[in-house]
C-alpha positions in Angstrom: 55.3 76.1 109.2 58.2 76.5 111.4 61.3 76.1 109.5 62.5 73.8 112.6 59.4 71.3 111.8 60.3 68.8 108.8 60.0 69.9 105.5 56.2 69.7 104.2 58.0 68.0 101.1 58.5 65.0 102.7 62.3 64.9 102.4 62.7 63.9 106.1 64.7 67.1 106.3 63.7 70.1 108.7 62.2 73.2 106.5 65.1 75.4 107.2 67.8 72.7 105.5 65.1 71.8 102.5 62.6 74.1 100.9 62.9 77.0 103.0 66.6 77.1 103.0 68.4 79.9 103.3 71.6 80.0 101.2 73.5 82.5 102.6 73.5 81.1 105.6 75.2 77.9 104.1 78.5 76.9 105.2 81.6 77.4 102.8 82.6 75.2 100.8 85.8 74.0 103.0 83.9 73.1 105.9 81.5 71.4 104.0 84.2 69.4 102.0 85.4 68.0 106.0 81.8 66.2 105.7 82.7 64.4 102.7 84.1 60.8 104.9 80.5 60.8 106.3 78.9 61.3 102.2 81.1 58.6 101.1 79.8 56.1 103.8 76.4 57.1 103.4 76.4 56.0 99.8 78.4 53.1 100.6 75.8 52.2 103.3 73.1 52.5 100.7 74.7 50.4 97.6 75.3 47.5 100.2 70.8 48.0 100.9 71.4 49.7 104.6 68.9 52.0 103.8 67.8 53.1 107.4 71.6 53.7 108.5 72.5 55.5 104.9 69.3 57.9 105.7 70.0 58.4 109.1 73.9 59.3 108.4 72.4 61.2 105.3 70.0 63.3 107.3 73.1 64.3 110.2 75.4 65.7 107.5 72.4 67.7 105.8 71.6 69.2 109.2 75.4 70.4 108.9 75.7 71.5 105.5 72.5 71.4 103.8 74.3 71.9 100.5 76.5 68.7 100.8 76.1 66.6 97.4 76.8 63.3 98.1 74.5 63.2 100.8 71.6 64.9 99.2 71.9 62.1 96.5 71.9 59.5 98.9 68.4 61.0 100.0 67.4 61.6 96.8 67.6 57.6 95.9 65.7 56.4 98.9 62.9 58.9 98.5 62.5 58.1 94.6 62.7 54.2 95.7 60.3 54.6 98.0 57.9 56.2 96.1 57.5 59.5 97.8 57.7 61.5 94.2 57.6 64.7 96.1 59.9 65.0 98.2 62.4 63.4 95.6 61.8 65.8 93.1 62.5 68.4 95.9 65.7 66.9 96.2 66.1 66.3 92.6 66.2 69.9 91.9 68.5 71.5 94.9 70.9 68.5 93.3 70.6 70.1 89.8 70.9 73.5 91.5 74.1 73.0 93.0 77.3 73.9 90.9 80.1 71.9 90.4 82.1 70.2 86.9 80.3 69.6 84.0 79.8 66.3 83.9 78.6 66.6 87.3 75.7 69.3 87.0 75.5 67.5 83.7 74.5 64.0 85.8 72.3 65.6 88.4 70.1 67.6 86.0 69.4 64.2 83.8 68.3 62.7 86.4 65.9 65.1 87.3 64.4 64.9 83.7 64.5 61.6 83.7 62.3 61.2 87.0 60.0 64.1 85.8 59.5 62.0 82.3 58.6 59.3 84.6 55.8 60.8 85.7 54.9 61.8 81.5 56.2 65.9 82.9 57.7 66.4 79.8 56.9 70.5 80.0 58.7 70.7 83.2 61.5 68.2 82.0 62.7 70.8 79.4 64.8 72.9 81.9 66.7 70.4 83.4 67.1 68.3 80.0 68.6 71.3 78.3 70.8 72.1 80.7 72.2 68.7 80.8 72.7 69.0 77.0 74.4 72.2 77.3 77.1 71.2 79.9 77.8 67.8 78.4 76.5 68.0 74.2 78.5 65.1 73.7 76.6 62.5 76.2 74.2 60.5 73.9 72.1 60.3 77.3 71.5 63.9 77.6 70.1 64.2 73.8 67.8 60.8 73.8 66.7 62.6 77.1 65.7 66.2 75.4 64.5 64.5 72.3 62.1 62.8 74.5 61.5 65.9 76.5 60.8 68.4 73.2 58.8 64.8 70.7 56.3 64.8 73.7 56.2 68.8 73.8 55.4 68.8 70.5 58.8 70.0 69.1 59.2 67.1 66.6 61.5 68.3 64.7 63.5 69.5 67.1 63.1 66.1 68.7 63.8 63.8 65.6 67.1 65.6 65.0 68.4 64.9 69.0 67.7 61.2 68.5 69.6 61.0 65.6 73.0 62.8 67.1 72.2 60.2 70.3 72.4 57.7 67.8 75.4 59.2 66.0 77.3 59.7 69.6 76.8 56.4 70.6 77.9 55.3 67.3 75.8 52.1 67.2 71.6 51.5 66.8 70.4 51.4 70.6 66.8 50.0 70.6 65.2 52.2 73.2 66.7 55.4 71.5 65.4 54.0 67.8 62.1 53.0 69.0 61.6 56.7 70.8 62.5 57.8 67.3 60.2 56.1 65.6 57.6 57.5 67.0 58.3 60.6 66.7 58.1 60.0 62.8 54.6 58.3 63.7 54.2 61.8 65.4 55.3 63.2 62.6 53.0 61.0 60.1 56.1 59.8 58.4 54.7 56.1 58.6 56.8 54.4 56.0 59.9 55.3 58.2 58.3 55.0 61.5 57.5 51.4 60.5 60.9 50.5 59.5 62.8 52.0 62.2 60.2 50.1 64.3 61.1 46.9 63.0 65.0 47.9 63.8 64.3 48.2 67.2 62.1 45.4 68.0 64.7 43.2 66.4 67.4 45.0 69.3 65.0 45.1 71.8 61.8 42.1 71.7 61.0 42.9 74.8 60.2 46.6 74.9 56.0 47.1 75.4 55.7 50.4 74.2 57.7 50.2 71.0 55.4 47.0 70.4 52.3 49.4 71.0 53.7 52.3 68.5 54.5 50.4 66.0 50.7 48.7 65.9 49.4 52.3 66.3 51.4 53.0 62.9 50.4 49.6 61.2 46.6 50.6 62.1 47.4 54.3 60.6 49.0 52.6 57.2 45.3 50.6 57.2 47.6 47.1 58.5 45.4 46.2 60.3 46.2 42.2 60.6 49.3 43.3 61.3 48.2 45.1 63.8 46.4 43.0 65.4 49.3 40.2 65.1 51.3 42.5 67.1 49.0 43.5 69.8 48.2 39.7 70.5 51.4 38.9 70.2 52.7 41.4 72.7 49.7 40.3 74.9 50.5 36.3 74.5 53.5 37.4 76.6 52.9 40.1 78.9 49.0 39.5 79.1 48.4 42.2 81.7 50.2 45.2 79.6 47.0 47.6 80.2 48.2 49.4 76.8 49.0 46.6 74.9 45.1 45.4 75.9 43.5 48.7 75.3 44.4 49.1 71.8 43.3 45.8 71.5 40.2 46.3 72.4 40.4 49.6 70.5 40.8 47.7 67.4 37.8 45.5 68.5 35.8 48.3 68.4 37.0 49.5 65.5 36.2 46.3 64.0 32.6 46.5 65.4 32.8 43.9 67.5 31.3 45.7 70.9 31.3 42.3 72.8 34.6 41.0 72.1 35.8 44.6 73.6 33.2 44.5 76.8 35.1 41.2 77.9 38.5 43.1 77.5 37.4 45.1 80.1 35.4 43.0 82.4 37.6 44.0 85.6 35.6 45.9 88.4 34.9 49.3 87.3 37.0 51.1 89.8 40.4 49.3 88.8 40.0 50.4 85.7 42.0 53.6 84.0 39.9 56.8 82.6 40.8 55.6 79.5 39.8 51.9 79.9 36.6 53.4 81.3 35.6 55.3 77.9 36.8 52.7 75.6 33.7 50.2 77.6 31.2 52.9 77.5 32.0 53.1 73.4 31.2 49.6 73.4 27.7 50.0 75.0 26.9 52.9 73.1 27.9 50.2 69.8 25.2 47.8 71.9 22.6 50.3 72.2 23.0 50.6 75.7 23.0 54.3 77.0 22.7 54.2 80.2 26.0 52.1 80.7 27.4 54.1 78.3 26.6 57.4 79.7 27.3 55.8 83.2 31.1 55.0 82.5 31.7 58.1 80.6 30.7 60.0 83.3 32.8 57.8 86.1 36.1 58.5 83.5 35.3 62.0 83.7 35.1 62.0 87.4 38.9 59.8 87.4 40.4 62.1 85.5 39.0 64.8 88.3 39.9 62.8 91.3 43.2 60.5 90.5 44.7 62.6 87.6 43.9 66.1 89.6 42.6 67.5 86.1 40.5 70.5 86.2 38.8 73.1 84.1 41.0 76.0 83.9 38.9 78.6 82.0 40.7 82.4 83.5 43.7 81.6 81.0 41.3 81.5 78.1 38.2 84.1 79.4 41.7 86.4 79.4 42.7 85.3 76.5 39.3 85.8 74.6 39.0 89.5 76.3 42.4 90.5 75.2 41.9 89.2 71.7 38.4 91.5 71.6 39.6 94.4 73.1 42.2 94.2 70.1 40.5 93.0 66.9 38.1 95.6 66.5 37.4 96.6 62.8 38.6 100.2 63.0 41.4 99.1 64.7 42.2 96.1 62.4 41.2 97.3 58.6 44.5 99.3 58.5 46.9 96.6 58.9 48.5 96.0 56.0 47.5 92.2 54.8 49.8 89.6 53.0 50.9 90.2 49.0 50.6 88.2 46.3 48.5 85.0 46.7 50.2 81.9 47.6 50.9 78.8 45.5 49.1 76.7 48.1 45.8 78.0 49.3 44.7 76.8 53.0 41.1 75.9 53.5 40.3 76.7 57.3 38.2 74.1 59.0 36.7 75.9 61.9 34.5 74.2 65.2 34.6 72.7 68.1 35.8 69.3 68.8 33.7 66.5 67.8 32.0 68.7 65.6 32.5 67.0 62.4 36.2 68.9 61.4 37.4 65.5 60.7 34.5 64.0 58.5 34.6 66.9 56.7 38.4 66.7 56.0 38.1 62.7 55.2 35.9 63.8 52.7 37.6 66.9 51.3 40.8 64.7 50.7 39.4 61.9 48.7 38.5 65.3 46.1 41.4 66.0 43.6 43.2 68.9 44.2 42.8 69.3 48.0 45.2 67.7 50.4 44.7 67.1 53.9 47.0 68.6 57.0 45.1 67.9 60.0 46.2 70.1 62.9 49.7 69.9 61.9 51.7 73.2 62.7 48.9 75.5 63.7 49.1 79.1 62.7 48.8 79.6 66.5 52.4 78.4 66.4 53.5 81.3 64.0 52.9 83.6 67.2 55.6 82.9 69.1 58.0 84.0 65.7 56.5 87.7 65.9 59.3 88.9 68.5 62.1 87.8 66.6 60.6 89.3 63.2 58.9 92.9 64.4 60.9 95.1 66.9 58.8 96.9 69.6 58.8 94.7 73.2 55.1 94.0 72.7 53.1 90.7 73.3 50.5 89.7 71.0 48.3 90.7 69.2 49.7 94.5 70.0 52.6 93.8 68.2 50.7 93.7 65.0 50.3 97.5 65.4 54.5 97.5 64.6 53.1 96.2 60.6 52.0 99.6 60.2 55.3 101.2 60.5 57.9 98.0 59.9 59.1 96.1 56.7 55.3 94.5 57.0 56.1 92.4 53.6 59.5 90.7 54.7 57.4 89.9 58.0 54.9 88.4 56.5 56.3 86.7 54.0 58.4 85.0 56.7 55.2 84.0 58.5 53.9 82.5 55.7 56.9 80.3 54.9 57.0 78.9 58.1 53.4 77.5 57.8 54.1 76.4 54.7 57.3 74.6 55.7 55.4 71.5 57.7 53.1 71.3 54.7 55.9 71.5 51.8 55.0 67.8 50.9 51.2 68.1 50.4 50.1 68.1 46.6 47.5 70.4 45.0 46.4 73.9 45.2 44.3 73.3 48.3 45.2 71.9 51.7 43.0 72.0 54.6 44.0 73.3 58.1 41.4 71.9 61.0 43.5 73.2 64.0 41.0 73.7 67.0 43.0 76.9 67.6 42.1 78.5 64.5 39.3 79.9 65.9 41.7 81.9 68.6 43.9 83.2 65.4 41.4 83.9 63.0 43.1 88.0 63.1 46.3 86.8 62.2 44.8 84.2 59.4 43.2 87.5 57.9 46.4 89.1 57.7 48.3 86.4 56.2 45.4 84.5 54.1 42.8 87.5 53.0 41.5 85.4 50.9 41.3 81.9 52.4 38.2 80.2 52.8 36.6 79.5 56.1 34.6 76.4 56.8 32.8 76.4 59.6 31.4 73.2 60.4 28.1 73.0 63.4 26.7 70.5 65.2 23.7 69.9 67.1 25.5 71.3 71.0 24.2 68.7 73.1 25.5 66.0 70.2 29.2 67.5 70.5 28.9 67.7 75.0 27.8 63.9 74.3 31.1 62.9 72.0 33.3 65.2 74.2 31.8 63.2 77.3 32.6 59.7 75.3 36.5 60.3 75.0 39.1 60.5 76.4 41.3 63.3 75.0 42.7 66.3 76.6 41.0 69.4 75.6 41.9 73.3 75.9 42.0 74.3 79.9 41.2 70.4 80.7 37.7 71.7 79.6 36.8 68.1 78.8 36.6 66.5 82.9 33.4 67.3 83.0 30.2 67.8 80.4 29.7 71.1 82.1 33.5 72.5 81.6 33.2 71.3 78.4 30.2 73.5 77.6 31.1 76.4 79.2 34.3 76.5 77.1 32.0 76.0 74.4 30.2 78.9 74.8 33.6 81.1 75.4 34.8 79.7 71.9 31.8 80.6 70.0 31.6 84.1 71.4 35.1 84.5 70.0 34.0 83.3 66.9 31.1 85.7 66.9 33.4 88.6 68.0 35.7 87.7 64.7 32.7 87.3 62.5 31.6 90.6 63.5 34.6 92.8 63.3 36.5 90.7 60.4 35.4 90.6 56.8 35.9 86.9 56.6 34.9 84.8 53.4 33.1 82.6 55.5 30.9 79.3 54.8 28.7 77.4 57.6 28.2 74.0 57.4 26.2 71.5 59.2 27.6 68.2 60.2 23.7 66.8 59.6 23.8 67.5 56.4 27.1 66.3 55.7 26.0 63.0 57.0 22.9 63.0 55.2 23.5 64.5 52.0 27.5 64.2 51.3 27.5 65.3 47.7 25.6 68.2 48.1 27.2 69.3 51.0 30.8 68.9 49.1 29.5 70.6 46.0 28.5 73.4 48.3 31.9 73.6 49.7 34.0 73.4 45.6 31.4 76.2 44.6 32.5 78.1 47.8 36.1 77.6 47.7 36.5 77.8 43.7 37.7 74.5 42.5 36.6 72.5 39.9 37.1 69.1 40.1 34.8 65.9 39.9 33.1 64.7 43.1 33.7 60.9 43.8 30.4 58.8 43.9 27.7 59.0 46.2 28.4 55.7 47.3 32.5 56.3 47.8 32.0 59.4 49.7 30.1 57.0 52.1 32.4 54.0 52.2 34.9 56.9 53.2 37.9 54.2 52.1 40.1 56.2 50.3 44.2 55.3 50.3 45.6 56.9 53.3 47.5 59.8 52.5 50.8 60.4 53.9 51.6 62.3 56.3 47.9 61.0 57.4 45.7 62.9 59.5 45.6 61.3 62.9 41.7 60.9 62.9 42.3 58.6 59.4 43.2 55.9 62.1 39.6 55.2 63.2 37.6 56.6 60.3 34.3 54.7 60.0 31.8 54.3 56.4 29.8 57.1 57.0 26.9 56.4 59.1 24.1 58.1 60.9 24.5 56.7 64.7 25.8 60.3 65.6 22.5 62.6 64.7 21.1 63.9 67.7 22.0 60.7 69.6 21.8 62.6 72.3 17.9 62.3 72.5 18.5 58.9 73.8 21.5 59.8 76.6 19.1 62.4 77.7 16.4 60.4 78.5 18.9 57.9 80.3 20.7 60.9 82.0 18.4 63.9 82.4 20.4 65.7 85.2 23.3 65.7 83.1 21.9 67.7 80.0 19.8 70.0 82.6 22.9 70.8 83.9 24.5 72.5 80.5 21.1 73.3 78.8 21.3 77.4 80.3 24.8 77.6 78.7 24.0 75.7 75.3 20.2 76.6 74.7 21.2 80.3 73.2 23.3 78.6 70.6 21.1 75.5 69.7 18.5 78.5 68.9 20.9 80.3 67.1 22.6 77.5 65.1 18.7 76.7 63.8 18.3 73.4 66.2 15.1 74.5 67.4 14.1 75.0 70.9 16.7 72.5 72.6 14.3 70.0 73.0 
């Protein structure tokens, strides 16, 4: 593009004054300051609504001096009120570029996180939210916007402690900034605080939607759920088309088993409803029996998220991931690495597979055993990586940076390791607590080192039965493998080559376990798994290992929230999708039908 033509951003600006701007070529700052009459009566003509004159003044000074605030800001607000996200986050960030008083770079830079939170950017809002924190700690504005920015990041700690100085700055509850904080203890699985900080915030603020949503989502997660549900018709008695109010509504209906009462929820036209919406009515035809409905909207969420969301499989990240992680954890390069010292007072039981496997069953069950806690996929050892740098000297990425063990203080580093997954889990009772992270599979090396002796569960299921779950929700999995039931499969087969690799080269203690017989023989499957691990302790009856109704624990595991009596719908339902979707199956069998053979599921057929 020419830089003369308008900027492909859709600022309205030519290329050479936007996006392709050339900064050295920028007038100084004195002749740019003899612009700032015309800046003042842009903004002036956009408060009093003139938007056409306050863009077409706007766009004049730019063409003068590109770099001139007031004027950029008046562009700024008519692009973001008209909708065109592009070109005002283009704008958004040469305003946060340009220098200037605190309080000004301060301003511009929140406002650039706040319009990339907007749009649930929460990665790319970092940046900007930090640096508004930095040149203005004191603005209770700038830390609710970071706490946001690092709760949805994953940062929860991080993020609780942000809310609180916003809170503490303003020096007064605010209802927005306490209900954000709640659920970051719900994030958390602190749910005896989350729901009373809720309850603070809905008395400040009645009207806000999504603090009525969280604070059902934490009354279902306590087991509430009639106060749940008194919420979520509540909230839809008075905004009756709140879409997220509605589907965890209907969520609950389904929960609830009542399939029908869910299907007319969600009787609007197929193509005006979300992905989400979408996957929630093909669970309620799979609850009718109905597989080819089912199996029809699953496969028309998958195909949203492809078209409107713009998700895609990503798998070079992880195939280079995998390679490096083979190339490094060879046995005669990893047996002399020293391992951790004395064993710890907690010992972790990994949960290893694929999602929709049966990792969660398995850790239902393991927690209603005395002795083992559960700790879901808080905290990942995964996590632990990103510590190495600041513990070993050497400049190198991982895993090379293990070699540094050989030759460094390899107790003080991993001891510190150690603490720091234990941290998260300080609370949990008992001498066991179980880890299901779906990236423990990627860190089995480092587990070794830190956990020699740490058992390793590794839970199968029939492969076409986990494509066929994958296919019926609608999560977010590693690389966006889960748009489609071939991504999905594909970084199926990547993970369990990983998993061979590890199996191969690492001397794990290692236990496999079939999700089929976990459903169909629960005792004997959990007295396999006590004799494995080394605990003795009494195994609840038959018929409370099926009910699966134990107390909640807290911090709950996330997958406690819609944790069914155990039930058999799941064996190899996918005998029944097949037949209603052939091509679908046909299209993943290649990929899968080496590992149905060597998991023992026969022939694939």
């Amino acid at each position: 593009m020419a830089k003369t033509e308008l900027c492909s951003c859709g600022s309205g600006l030519k290329a050479l004054h936007c996006c392709s701007l050339d900064e050295t070529l920028l007038p100084d700052d004195a002749a740019a300051a003899l612009l700032e009459p015309q800046g003042v009566e842009a903004t002036k003509l956009f408060n009093d609504k003139k938007h056409a004159e306050a863009e077409a003044l706007a766009l004049k000074v730019l063409a003068l001096a590109p770099h001139q605030r007031l004027s950029l800001r008046v562009m700024y607000e008519i692009r973001k009120a008209q909708g065109r996200k592009p070109a005002a986050e283009a704008l958004g960030r040469r305003l946060a570029k340009l220098p200037g008083q605190p309080a000004i770079v301060a301003a511009a830079n929140l406002q650039l996180a706040q319009l990339l939170i907007g749009e649930s950017r929460y990665a790319d809002a970092l940046e900007s939210a930090e640096t508004a924190l930095i040149a203005t700690p004191k603005d209770p504005s700038a830390q609710h916007v970071l706490g946001v920015a690092l709760t949805e990041t994953g940062r929860l700690i991080n993020g609780e402690r942000h809310y609180r100085q916003a809170l503490e700055l303003l020096g007064r509850e605010d209802g927005l900034v306490l209900a954000n904080l709640a659920w970051n203890l719900k994030l958390q699985g602190r749910l005896t605080e989350s729901a009373a900080v809720y309850e603070r915030a809905l008395t400040m603020r009645a009207d806000n939607k999504r603090a009525v949503g969280g604070f059902a989502q934490v009354q279902m997660m306590r087991g509430n759920w009639d106060q749940a549900v008194a919420l979520l018709d509540s909230g839809l008695a008075q905004w009756p088309d709140e879409r997220t109010l509605r589907l965890l509504r209907t969520l609950v209906d389904l929960q609830r088993g009542d399939a029908n009462a869910a299907l007319a929820r969600l009787s609007d036209p197929p193509e005006q409803l979300l992905a989400s919406e979408l996957v929630a009515r093909g669970q309620a035809h799979a609850r009718l029996d109905q597989p080819a409905d089912a199996i029809t909207f699953y496969a028309t969420a998958k195909r949203f998220q492809r078209e409107r969301q713009g998700l895609s499989y990503q798998p070079d990240i992880y195939k280079t991931k995998a390679e490096t992680l083979k190339n490094y954890f060879k046995s005669e390069r990893f047996a002399p690495l020293p391992r951790a010292g004395a064993a710890p007072a907690k010992q972790p039981i990994f949960i290893l597979g694929f999602p929709r496997s049966g990792t969660s069953l398995l850790e239902q069950l393991l927690a209603q055993i005395p002795g083992i806690s559960a700790s879901d996929e808080i905290a990942p050892v995964e996590e632990l990586i990103a510590h190495l740098p600041r513990l070993i000297s050497g400049g190198k990425a991982y895993p090379e940076i293990l070699d540094r063990l050989l030759v460094d203080d390899h107790d003080d580093v991993l001891g510190q390791l150690r603490a720091k997954y234990f941290a998260p889990r300080a609370r949990l009772p008992g001498p066991f607590i179980t880890d299901r992270a779906v990236s423990n599979i990627w860190t089995l090396g480092l587990i070794k080192l830190l956990f020699p002796e740490a058992p390793v569960i590794h839970i199968t299921r029939h492969p076409f039965d986990v494509m066929l779950s994958n296919l019926s929700q609608d999560r977010k999995l590693e690389g966006n493998c889960g748009v489609s039931m071939a991504a999905t499969a594909r970084h199926y087969d990547t993970m369990m080559n990983m998993l061979k690799h590890y199996r191969g080269q690492l001397t794990l203690r290692y236990l496999p376990l079939r999700y089929e017989d976990l459903v169909i023989s629960p005792v004997q499957s959990l007295d396999r798994v006590l004799a494995f691990i080394g605990l003795a302790a009494p195994l609840p009856a038959e018929a409370a290992l099926r009910a699966n109704a134990a107390p909640v624990p807290e911090p709950p595991p996330i997958h406690v929230v819609a944790r069914e009596p155990l039930h058999s719908r799941g064996l190899y339902r996918y005998r029944d999708y097949r037949a209603a979707a052939p091509a679908l199956f046909t299209e993943v069998r290649d990929v899968l039908l080496p590992w149905i053979s060597e998991l023992g599921y026969g022939d694939g057929s």
